[in-house]
GUVO-343009 format. One line per 2 residues: number of its first residue (from 1); their letters; for each residue x, y, z of C-alpha. Coordinates in steps of 0.02 Angstrom, whole numbers, plus 50000, padded with zeros to 5 digits. Example, Ala and Ser with C-alpha at 12.3 -4.5 7.8 and 13.67 -1.06 7.14 Angstrom:
REM GUVO-343009
1	as	50615 49775 50390 ~ 50684 49947 50357 $
***
This chain:
REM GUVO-343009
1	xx	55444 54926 53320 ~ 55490 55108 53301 $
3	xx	55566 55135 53125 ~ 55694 55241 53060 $
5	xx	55566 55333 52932 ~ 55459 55327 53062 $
7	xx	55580 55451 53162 ~ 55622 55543 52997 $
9	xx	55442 55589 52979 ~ 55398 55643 53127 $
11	xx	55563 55752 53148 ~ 55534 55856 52989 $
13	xx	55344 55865 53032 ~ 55428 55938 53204 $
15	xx	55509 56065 53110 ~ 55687 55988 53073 $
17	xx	55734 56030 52877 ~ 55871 55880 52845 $
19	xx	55867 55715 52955 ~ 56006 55575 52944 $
21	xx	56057 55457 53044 ~ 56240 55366 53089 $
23	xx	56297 55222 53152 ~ 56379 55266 53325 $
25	xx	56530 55132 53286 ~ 56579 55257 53135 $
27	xx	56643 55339 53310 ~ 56781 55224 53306 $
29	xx	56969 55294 53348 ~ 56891 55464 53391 $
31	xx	56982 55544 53558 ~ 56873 55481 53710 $
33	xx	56834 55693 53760 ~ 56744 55662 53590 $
35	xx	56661 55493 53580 ~ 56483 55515 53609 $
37	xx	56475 55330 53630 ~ 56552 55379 53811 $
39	xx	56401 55482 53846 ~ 56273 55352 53807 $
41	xx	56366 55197 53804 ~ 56218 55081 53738 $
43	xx	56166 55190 53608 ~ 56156 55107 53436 $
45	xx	56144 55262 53330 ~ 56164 55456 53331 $
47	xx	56011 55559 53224 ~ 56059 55718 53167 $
49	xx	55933 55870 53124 ~ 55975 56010 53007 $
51	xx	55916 56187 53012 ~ 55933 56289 52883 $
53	xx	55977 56461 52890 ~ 55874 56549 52778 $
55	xx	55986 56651 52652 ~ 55883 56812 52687 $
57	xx	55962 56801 52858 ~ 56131 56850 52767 $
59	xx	56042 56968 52655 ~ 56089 57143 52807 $
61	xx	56261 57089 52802 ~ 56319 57067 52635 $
63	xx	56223 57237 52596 ~ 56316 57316 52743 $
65	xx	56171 57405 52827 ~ 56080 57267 52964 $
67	xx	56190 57158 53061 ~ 56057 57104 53200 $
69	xx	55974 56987 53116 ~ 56097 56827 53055 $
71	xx	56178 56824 53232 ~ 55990 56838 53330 $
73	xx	55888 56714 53200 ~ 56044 56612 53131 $
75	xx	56147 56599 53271 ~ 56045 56610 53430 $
77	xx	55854 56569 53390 ~ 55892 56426 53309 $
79	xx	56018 56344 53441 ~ 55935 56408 53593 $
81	xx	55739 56388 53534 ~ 55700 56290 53391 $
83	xx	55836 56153 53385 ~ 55792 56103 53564 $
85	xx	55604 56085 53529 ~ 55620 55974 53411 $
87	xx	55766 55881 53488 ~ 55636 55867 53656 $
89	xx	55492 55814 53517 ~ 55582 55685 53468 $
91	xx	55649 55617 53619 ~ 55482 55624 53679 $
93	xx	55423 55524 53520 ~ 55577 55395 53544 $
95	xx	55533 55361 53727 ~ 55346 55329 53695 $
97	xx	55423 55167 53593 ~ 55516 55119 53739 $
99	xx	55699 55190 53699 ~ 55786 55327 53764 $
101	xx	55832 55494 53680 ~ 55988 55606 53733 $
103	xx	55978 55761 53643 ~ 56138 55855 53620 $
105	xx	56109 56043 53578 ~ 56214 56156 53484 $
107	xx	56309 56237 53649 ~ 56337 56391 53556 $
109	xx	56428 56544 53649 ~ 56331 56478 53793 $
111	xx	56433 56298 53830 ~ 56543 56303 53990 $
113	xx	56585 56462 54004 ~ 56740 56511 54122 $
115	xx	56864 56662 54092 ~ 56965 56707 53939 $
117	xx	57140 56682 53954 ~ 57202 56667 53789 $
119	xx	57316 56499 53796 ~ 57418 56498 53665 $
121	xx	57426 56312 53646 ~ 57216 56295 53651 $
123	xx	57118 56336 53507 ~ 56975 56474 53532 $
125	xx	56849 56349 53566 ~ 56925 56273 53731 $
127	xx	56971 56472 53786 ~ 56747 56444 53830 $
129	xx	56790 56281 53932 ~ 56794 56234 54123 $
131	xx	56992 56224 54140 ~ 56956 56089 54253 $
133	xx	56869 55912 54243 ~ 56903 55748 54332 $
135	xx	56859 55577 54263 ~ 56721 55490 54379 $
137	xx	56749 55319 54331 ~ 56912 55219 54271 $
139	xx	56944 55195 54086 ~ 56810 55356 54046 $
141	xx	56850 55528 53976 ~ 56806 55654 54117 $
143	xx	56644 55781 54102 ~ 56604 55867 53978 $
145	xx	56638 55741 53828 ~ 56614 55866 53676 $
147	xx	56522 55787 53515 ~ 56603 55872 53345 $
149	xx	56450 55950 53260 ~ 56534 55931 53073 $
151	xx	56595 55760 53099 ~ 56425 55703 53170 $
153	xx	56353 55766 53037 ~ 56472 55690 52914 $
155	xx	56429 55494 53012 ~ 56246 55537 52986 $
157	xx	56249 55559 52810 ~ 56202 55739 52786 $
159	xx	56320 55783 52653 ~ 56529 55847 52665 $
161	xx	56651 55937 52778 ~ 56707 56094 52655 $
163	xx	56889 56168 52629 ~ 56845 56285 52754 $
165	xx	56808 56165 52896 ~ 56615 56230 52856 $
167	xx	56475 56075 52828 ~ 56401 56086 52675 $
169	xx	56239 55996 52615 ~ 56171 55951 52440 $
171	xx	56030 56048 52496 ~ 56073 56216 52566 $
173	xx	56251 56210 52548 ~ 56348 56308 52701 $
175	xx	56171 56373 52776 ~ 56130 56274 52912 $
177	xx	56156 56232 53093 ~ 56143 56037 53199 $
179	xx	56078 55963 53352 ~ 56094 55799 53404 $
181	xx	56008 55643 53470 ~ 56106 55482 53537 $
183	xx	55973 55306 53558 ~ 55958 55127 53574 $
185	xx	55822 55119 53490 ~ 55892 54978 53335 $
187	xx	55854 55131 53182 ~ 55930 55081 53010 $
189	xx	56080 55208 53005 ~ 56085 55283 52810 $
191	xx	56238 55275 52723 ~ 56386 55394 52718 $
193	xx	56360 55516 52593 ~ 56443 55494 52426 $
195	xx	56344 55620 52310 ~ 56422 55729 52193 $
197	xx	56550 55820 52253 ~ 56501 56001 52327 $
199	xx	56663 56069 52389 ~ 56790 56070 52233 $
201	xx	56916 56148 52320 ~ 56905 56324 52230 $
203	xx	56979 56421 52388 ~ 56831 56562 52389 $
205	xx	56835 56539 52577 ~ 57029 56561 52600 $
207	xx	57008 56725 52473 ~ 56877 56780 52552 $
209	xx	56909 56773 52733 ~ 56933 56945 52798 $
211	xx	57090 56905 52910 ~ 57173 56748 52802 $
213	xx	57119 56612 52965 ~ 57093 56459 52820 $
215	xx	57228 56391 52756 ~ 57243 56349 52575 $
217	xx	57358 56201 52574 ~ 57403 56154 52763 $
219	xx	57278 56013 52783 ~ 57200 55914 52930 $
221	xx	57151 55744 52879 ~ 57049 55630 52968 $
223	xx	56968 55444 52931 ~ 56789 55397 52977 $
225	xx	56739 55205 52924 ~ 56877 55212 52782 $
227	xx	56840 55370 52728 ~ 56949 55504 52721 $
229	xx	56899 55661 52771 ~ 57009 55823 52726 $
231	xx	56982 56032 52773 ~ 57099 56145 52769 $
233	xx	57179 56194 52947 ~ 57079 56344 53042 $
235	xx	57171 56448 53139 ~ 57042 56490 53262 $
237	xx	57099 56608 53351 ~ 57096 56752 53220 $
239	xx	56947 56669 53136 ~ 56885 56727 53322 $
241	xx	56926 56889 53302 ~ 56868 56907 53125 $
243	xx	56701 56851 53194 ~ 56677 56987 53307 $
245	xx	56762 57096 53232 ~ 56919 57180 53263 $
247	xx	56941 57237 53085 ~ 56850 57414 53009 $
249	xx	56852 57320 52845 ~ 56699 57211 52923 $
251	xx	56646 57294 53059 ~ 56559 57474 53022 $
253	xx	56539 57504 53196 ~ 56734 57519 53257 $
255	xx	56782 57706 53283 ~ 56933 57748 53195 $
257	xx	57026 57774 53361 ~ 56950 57599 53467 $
259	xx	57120 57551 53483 ~ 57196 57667 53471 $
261	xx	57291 57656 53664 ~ 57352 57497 53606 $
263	xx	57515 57435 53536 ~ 57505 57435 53354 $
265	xx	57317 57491 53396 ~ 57287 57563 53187 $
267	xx	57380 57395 53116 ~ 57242 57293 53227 $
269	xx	57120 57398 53152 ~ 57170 57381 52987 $
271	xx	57209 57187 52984 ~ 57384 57219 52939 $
273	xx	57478 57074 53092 ~ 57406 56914 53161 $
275	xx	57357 56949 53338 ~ 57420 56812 53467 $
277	xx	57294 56737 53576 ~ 57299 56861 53704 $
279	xx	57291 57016 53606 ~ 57132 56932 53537 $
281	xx	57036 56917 53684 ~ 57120 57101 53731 $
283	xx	57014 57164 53575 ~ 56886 57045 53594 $
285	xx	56837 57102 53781 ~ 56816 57305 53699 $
287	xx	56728 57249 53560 ~ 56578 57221 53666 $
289	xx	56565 57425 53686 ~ 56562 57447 53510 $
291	xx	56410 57335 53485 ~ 56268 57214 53601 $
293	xx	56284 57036 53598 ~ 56107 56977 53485 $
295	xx	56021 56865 53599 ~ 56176 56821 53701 $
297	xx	56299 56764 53553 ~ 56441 56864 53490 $
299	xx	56389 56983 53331 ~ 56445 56884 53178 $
301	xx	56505 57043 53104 ~ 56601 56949 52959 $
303	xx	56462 56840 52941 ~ 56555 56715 52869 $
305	xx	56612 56803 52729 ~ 56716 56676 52644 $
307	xx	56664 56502 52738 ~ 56468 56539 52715 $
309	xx	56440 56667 52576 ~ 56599 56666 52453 $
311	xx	56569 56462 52458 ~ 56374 56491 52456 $
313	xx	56392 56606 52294 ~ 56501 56472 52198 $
315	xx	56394 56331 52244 ~ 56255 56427 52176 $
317	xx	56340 56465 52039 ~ 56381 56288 51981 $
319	xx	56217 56233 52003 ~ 56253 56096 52130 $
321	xx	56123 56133 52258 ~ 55940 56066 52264 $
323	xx	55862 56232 52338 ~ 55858 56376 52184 $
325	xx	55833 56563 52197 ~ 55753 56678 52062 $
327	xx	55913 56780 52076 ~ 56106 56769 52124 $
329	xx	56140 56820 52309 ~ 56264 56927 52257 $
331	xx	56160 57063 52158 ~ 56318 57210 52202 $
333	xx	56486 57238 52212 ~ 56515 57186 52396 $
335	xx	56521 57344 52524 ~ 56709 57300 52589 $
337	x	56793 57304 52402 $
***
């Protein structure tokens, strides 16, 4: 009988940092386009893997003078190359026992892609989907049921959704990315986590992000096995643009004049009026002649300034976290004050 340690083990000898597993009935009430239980309906448990983003990989942007690097090694390598080795490892290692493994990758910027049109009424996110889908069975969600990264990470244990929507672990706070394995095989599921508290609702993130997309009091609750679960609401489509970015306060590489044939093309520039959805993926599309996508994803030229550093500096700063540092991150007064 394959064990959950047993799976543990040979996951972090794979190359996985964090490893927790979840109870796929903690699923429970979820939308069916984001059960998982739909894609693998006699599953009995979902494993999550954690990889951390080493904070080095930050180091270029918060000193203003490499932006490669985060986007190419945290971004892309780890969802496109080392996440799905160890996800096939595993799978490999599950099957051997007689169960199946579905791994479920981090889909990155390279999910369904179709074109850009900006709906208003869509967040970002589904502005990257197939606008059209049609279930194949009755009573099932149609193709492609999408599994929430945070939330699966929440079921398997791994530690807290943050303010800024942003998972946060007792062991490397914001700095990591997921991937995903649904089985039958019976694994004991480990309990949902109920540490000490790591997000204490300081609002670094909201002060912190370059274009205001986290809000500091509009909330979006949800429950998961009578647990309520609480970030504050992301508008995502300037947190899109922020990302890329349309603003010379983050982005070094923006000529004073890339906008300037557009309407209000200096106020864009300058961060100075919420873009609508269209005007975002306007900017976005002539951002990519300003600077190459690393290893196909967009440039994380904010580098999550307030959802990953800001809260990485004040977790570090209380102490909370298990993995210590000789020195603060933040050694200088940051580039964009």
């Amino acid at each position: 009988m394959i064990t959950a340690q047993q799976v543990k083990d040979y996951a972090r000898q794979c190359g996985a940092d964090l490893v927790g597993i979840g109870d796929v009935q903690r699923f429970e009430g979820a939308p069916p386009g984001f059960d998982p239980r739909y894609i693998f309906p006699e599953a009995k448990v979902l494993i999550g893997f954690a990889f951390r983003i080493p904070r080095g990989y930050l180091r270029g942007i918060e000193e203003g003078t490499h932006f490669y690097q985060y986007p190419a090694l945290g971004y892309s390598s780890i969802n496109e190359v080392y996440a799905p080795s160890v996800l096939r490892e595993v799978a490999c290692m599950v099957e051997d026992h007689g169960y199946e493994g579905v791994a479920l990758r981090n889909y990155g910027c390279n999910s369904i892609v179709s074109d850009m049109t900006g709906d208003p009424e869509e967040p970002a996110e589904y502005g990257r989907r197939l606008r059209y889908s049609r279930a194949v069975r009755p009573n099932q969600p149609p193709p492609d049921v999408f599994l929430h990264f945070r939330i699966g990470a929440y079921i398997c244990g791994l530690g807290e959704i943050g303010h800024s929507k942003v998972f946060i672990t007792p062991e490397y706070g914001p700095r990591q990315r997921f991937a995903f394995m649904l089985t039958d095989a019976p694994l004991e599921p480990d309990p949902i986590y109920e540490g000490p508290t790591l997000c204490d609702r300081c609002m670094s993130c909201v002060a912190e992000c370059p274009i205001g997309a986290i809000s500091a009091d509009e909330l979006v609750t949800i429950n998961v096995e009578g647990h309520e679960v609480q970030w504050g609401k992301l508008d995502e489509w300037q947190c899109f643009w922020a990302y890329w970015s349309g603003l010379a306060e983050v982005n070094p590489f923006l000529p004073p004049d890339a906008f300037a044939d557009l309407p209000d093309g200096d106020k864009i520039l300058r961060g100075e009026r919420k873009l609508t959805p269209q005007e975002v993926c306007e900017v976005h599309r002539r951002l990519r002649a300003f600077y190459p996508s690393p290893g196909g994803y967009g440039p994380a030229m904010c580098g999550g300034r307030g959802c990953i550093r800001a809260c990485m500096v004040h977790l570090e700063e209380r102490g909370v976290l298990k993995q210590h540092f000789e020195g603060p991150f933040r050694k200088r007064r940051p580039w964009w004050h």
